[in-house]
C-alpha positions in Angstrom: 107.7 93.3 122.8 107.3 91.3 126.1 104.2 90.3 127.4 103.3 92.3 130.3 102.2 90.3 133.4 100.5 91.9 136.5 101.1 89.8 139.5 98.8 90.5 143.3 100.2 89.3 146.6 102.9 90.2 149.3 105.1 89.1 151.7 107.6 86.1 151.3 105.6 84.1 148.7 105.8 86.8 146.0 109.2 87.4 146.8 110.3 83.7 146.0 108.2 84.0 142.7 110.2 87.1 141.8 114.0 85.6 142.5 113.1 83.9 139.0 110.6 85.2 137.2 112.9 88.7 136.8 115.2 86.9 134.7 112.3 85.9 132.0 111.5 88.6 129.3 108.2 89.7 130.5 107.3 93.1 131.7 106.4 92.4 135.4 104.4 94.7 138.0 104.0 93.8 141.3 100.8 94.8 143.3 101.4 95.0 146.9 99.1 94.8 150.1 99.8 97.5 152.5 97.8 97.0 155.6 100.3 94.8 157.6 100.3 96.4 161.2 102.7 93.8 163.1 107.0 94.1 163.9 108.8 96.8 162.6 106.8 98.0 160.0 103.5 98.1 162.3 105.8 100.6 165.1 106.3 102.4 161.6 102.9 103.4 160.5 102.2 103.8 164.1 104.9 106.5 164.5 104.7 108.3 161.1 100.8 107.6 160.1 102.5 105.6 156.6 100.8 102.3 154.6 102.9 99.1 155.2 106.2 98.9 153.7 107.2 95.4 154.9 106.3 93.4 151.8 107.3 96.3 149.1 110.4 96.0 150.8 111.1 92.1 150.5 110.0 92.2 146.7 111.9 95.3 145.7 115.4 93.5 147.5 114.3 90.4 145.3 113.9 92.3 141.9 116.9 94.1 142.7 120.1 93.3 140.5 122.7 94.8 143.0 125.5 93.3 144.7 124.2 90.5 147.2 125.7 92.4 150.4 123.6 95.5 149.6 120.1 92.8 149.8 121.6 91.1 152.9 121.5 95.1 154.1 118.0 95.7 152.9 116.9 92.5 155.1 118.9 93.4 158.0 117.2 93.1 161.6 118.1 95.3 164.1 118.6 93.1 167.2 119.1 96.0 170.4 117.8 96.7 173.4 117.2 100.4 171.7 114.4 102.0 170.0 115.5 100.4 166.6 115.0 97.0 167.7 113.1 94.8 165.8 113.2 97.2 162.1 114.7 96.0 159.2 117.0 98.3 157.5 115.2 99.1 154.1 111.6 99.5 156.2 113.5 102.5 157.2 115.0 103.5 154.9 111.5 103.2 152.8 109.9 105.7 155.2 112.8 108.2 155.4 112.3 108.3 151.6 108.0 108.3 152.3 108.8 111.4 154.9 111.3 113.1 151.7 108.6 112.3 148.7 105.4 112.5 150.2 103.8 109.4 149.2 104.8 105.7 149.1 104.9 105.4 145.2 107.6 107.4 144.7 109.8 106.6 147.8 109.4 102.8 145.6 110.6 104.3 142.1 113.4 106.1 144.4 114.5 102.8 145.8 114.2 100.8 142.7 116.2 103.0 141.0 118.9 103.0 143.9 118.8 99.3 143.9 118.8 98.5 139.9 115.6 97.0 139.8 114.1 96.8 136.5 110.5 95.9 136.9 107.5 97.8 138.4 106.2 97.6 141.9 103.0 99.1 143.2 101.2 99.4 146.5 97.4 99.1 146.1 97.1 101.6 147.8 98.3 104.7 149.5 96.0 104.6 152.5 97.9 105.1 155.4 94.8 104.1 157.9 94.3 101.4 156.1 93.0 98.2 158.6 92.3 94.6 157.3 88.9 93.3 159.3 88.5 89.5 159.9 85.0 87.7 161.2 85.6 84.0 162.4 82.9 81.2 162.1 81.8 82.3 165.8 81.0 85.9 164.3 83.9 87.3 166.4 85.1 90.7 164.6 89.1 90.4 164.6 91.1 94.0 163.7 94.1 94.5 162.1 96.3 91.9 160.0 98.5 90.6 162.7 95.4 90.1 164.9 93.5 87.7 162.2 97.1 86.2 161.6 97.5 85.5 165.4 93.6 84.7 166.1 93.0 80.7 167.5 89.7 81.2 165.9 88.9 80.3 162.2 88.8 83.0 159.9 85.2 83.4 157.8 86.0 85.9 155.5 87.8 89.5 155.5 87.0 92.6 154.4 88.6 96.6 154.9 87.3 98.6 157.6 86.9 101.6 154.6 87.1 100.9 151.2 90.9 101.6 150.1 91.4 104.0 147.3 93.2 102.2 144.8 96.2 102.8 143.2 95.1 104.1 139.8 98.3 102.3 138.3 96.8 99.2 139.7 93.8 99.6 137.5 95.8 100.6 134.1 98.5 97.6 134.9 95.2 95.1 135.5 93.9 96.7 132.1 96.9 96.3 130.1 98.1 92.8 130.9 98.9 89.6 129.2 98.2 87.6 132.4 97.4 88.2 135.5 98.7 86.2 138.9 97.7 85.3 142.6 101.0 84.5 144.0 101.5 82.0 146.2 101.3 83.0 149.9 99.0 83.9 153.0 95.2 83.7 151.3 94.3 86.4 154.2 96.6 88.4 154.5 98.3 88.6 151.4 96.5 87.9 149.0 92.9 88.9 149.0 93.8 92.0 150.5 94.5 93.3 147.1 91.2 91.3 145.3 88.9 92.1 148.2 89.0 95.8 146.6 86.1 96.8 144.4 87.6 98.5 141.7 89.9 95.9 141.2 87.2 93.5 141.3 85.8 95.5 138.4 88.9 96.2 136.1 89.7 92.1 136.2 85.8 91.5 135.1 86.8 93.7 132.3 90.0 92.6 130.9 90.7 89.6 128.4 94.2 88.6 130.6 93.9 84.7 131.9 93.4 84.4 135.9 96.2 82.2 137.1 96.8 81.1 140.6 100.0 79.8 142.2 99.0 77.3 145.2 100.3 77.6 148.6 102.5 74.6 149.4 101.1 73.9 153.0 97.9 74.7 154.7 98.0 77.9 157.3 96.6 77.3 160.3 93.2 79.0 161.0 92.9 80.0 157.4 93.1 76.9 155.5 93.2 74.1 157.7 92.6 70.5 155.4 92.2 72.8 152.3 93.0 70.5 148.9 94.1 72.9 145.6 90.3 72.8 144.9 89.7 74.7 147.8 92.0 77.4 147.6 90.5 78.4 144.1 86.6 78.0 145.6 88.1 80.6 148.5 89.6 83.1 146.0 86.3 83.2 143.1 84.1 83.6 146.3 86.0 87.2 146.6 86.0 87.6 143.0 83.1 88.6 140.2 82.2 87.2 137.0 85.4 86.6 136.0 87.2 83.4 138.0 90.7 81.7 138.0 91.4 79.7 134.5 94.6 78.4 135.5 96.1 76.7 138.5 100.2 76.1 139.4 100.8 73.3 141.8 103.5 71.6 143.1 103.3 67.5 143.1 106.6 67.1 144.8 107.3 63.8 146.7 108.3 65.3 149.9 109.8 63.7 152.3 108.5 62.1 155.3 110.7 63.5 158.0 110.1 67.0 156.6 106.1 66.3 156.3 105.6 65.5 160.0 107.9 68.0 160.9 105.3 70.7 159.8 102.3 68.4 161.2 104.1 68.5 164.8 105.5 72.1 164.9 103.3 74.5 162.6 100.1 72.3 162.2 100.3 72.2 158.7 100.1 69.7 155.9 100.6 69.3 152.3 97.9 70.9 149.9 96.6 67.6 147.8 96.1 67.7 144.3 92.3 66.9 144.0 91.6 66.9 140.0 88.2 65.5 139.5 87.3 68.5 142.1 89.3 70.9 139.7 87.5 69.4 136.0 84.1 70.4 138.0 85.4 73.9 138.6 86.9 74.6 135.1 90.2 75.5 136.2 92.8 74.2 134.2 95.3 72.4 135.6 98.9 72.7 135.5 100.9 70.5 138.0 105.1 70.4 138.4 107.7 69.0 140.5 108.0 72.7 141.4 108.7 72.4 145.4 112.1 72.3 147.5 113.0 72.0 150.8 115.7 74.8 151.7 117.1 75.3 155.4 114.0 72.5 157.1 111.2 75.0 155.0 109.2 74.3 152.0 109.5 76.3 149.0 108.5 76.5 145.7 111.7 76.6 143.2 111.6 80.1 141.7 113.3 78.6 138.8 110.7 75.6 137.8 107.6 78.1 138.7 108.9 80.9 136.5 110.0 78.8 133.4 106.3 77.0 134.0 104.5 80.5 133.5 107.1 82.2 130.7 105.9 78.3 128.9 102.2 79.0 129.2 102.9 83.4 128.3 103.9 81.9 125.4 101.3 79.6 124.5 98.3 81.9 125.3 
């Protein structure tokens, strides 16, 4: 039987992870945040009162196992000087299916099954109101996802304007897996959206499953600014309970120079350091690969190397 792993994030971080870790025998659900309000999928839940369906979107194209034109149409950007510019194809065609089913699950098992994808993928919720709150280090309250993304000031923490009511499949994946895993991406805003929650909070303090965390590559401005591995963790088991992260991914790549500095110049961002006395004091263990890649000028993790590096440690624990 394969081991089941429960995986929390959103966005283009998860979506990398999945590219490989689909073609491993493990039984994988993906827990999505919902509370994006920017581009085409903000217009959406503006117009037809629906959760986010940005990220489900990106991960269901990447665990699909259909012909590549039919992804390249799920990711296609409407660029016209009508209504429809700015949405992506398979936003809308998630919330024609949301307006046929009802509810946001189902228009997912709808599309998954149109688009051959063999794994599970969950929204946390099916809130349609609901708003992700930031407070910065001036005390400044920030509303809204793309607001805290966009804010010059330094995020303090973040929190939901009402308390989401979470996906009971959430809970009974959480409960039932092998391991579960913080994917790599925004900490803010894709991320701890979907730890922040109480009864999520709750189930993780009650299952047995190791904690693993994938570090982000680079810093993101105004979240993580000169944030070393160490920090990332320290950020995440402030949001979390009793139970904290066991296990740490991160990349050591050599990068290169010219690549380095063009991030420093153009995005304000750096490479996270590997700081390991730091980690020994926190009790994470630490598992560090020549896991990152630089495709099209951007900095990736290699699906591939990350994927093989947690199916390796599955199998050991």
């Amino acid at each position: 039987m394969n081991k089941k792993v429960t995986i929390l994030g959103g966005g283009t971080g998860m979506s990398y992870l999945l590219r490989g870790l689909k073609d491993f025998p493990v039984d994988i659900t993906a827990v999505i945040t919902v509370s994006d309000n920017g581009r085409s999928t903000g217009k959406l839940r503006e117009e037809f009162n629906t959760p986010a369906v940005g990220d489900v979107r990106k991960v269901i194209t990447n665990l699909s196992s259909t012909s590549p034109i039919i992804k390249e149409l799920m990711e296609y950007r409407f660029q016209t000087s009508s209504d429809l510019d700015g949405h992506k194809v398979g936003n809308l065609i998630l919330t024609a299916l949301l307006e046929i089913t009802g509810n946001l699950q189902s228009s997912i098992k709808a599309l998954s099954e149109l688009l051959d994808v063999k794994h599970k993928v969950l929204p946390i919720s099916e809130d349609a109101n609901l708003t992700l709150m930031g407070e910065s280090e001036t005390g400044e309250i920030i509303e809204g996802e793309e607001q805290i993304t966009k804010s010059p000031q330094k995020v303090k923490r973040i929190y939901y304007k009402e308390e989401p009511n979470v996906n009971i499949e959430v809970i009974e994946s959480i409960k039932n897996s092998d391991l579960i895993i913080f994917s790599m991406g925004s900490l803010y805003t894709s991320l701890l959206p979907n730890i922040i929650c109480k009864e999520v909070i709750n189930t993780i303090d009650n299952t047995n499953a190791p904690i693993m965390y994938l570090c982000n590559a680079m810093t993101q401005p105004g979240e993580t600014d000169g944030f070393m591995v160490s920090d990332h963790i320290n950020m995440i088991n402030k949001y979390l309970n009793k139970r904290k992260i066991d296990v740490v991914i991160a990349g050591n790549t050599q990068l290169d120079k010219k690549i380095v500095e063009k991030y420093q110049t153009e995005e304000t961002k750096e490479p996270v350091l590997i700081d390991k006395e730091a980690l020994k004091s926190l009790n994470t263990e630490l598992i560090e690969v020549d896991t990152l890649t630089v495709v099209e000028n951007v900095i990736r993790h290699n699906s591939q190397k990350l994927s093989s590096e947690i199916f390796s440690y599955l199998m050991r624990n």
